[in-house]
C-alpha positions as CSV (number, residue, x, y, z in Angstrom):
1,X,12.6,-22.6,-2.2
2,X,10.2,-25.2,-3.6
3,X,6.7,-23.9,-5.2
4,X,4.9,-26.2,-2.6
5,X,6.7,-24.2,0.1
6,X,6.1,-21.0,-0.8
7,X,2.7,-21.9,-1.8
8,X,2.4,-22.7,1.9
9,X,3.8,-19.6,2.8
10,X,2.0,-17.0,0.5
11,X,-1.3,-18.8,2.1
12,X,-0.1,-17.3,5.5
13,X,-0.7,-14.1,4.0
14,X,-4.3,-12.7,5.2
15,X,-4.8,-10.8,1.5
16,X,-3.4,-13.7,-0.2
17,X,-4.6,-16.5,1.8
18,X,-8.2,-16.8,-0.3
19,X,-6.0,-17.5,-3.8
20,X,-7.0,-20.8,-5.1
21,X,-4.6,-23.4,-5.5
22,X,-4.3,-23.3,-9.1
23,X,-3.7,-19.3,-9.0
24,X,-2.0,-19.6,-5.6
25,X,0.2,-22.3,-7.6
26,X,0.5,-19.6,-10.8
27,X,1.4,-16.6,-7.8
28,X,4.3,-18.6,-6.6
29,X,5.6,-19.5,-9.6
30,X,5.7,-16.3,-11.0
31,X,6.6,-14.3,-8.2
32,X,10.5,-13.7,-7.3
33,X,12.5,-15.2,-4.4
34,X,15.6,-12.8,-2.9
35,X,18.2,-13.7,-0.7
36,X,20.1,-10.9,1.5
37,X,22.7,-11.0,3.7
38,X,22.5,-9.7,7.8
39,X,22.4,-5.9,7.6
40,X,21.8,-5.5,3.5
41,X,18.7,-3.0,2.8
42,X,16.0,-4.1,1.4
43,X,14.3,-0.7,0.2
44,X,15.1,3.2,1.5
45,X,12.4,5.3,2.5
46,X,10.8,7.2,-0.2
47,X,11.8,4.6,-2.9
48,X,9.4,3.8,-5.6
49,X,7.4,0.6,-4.0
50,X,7.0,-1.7,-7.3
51,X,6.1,-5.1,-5.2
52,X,5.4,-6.3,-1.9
53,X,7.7,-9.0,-0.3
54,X,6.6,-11.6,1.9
55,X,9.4,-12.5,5.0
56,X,10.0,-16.9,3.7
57,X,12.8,-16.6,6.0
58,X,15.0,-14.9,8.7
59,X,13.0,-11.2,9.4
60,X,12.9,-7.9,8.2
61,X,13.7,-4.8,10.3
62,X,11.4,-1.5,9.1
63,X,13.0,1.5,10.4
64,X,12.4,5.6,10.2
65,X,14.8,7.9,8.1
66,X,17.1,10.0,10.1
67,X,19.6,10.1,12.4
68,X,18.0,7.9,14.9
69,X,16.7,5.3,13.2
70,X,13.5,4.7,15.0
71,X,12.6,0.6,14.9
72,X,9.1,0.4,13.4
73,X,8.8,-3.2,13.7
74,X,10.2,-6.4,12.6
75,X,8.5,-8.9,10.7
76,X,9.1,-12.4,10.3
77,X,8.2,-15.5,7.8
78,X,4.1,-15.2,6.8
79,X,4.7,-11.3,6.9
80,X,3.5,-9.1,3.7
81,X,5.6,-5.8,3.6
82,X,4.1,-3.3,1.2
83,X,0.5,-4.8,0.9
84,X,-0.3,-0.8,-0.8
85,X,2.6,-1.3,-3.3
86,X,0.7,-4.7,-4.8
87,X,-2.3,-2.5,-5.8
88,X,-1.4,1.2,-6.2
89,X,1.7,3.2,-6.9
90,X,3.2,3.9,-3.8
91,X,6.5,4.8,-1.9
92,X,8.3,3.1,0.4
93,X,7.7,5.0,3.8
94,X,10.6,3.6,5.7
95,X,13.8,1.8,5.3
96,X,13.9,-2.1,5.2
97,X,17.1,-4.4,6.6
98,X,17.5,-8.2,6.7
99,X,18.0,-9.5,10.2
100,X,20.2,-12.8,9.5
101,X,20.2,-14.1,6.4
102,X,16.7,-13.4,4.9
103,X,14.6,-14.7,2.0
104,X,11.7,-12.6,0.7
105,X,9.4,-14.0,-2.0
106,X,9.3,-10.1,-4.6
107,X,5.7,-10.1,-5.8
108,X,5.7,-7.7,-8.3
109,X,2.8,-5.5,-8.6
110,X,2.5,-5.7,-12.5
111,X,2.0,-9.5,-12.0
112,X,-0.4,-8.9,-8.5
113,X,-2.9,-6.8,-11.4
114,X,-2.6,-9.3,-14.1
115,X,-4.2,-12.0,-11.6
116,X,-6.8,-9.9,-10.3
117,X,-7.8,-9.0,-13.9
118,X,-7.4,-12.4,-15.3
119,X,-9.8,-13.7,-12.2
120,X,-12.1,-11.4,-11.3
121,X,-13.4,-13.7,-8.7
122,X,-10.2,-13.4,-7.0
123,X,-10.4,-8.9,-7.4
124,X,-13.5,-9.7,-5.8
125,X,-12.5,-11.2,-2.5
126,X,-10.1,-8.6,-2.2
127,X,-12.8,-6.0,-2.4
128,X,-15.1,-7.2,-0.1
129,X,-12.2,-7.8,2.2
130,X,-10.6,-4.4,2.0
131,X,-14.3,-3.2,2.3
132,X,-14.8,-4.7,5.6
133,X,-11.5,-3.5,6.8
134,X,-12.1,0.2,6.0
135,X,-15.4,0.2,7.6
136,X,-14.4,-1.4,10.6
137,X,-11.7,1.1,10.7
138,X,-13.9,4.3,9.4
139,X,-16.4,2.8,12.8
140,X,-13.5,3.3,14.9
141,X,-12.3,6.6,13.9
142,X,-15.9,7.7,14.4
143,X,-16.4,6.7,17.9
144,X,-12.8,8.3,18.4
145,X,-14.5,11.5,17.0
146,X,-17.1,11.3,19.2
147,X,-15.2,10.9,22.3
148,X,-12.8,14.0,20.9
149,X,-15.9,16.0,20.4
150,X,-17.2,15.4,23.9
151,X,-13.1,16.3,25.1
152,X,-13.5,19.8,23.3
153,X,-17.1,20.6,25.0
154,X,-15.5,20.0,27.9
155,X,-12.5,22.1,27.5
156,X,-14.8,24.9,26.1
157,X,-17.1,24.5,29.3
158,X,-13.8,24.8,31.5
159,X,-12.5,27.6,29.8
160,X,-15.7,29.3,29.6
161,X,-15.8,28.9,33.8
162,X,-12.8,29.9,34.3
163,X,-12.9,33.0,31.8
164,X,-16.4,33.9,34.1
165,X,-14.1,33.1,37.2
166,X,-11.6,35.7,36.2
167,X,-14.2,38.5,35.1
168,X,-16.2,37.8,38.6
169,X,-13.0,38.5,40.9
170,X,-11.0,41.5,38.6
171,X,-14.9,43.3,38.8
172,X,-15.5,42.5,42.5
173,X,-12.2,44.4,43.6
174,X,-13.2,47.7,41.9
């Protein structure tokens, strides 16, 4: 692939899209681009996640561990697999297979640090970003725990009823 392509692509990329060009340009350069054949893996489930990969080409089936092989999703070019993996050390939590012939663009996560600590501007967009995302999602989780709290006074209420229900008629035939 050429650096202007990929540049292109890694721009798709909603944690990667705020890069400027002349570290977008140094991301590109630096990152790794693999080929795999239809049906080679990718990565097993509980493998040590060193990078994420971004689909360039062709897609990228995620799939549970066992016998059934549960699809999780396929992604396909613009797609970051293993956002976690560029920032902490992580695991893989499924199993990753090329659909057709598949490129990935390897960014390793070694190289992901090294930019954010060489442009702290950059470290700083990603932490206002991620800090918007976990408080959007922290709101929603609350409003789910409200409407669960309301479901449980509810279930106590019927319970209670019918517990009151049951004492009422076993006492009224004595």
């Amino acid at each position: 692939m050429s650096l202007a392509r990929d540049m292109e692509l890694l721009r798709q990329v909603p944690l990667l899209a705020e890069f400027p060009d002349e570290q977008m340009r140094l991301l590109a350069f630096s990152a790794e681009n693999v080929s795999y054949r239809d049906g080679e893996v990718l990565f097993i489930a509980g493998e040590r996640a060193d990078a994420g990969l971004v689909v360039a080409s062709g897609a990228v089936l995620l799939e549970g561990e066992g016998e059934d092989r549960q699809e999780l999703g396929s992604f396909g070019p613009g797609s970051l697999i293993g956002e976690t993996a560029l920032l902490v050390e992580t695991r893989r939590p499924a199993r990753a297979v090329a659909v057709g012939p598949t490129e990935v663009i390897r960014i390793r996560r070694a190289l992901f640090k090294r930019m954010l600590q060489e442009f702290p501007e950059i470290a700083r967009r990603l932490f206002e970003a991620r800090a918007g995302r976990f408080r959007a999602t922290a709101g929603a989780l609350a409003r789910v725990g409200t409407v669960l709290e309301q479901l449980e006074r509810e279930h106590s209420a019927f319970r209670e009823s019918r517990r009151a229900a049951q004492n009422g008629e076993g006492n009224g035939g004595t």
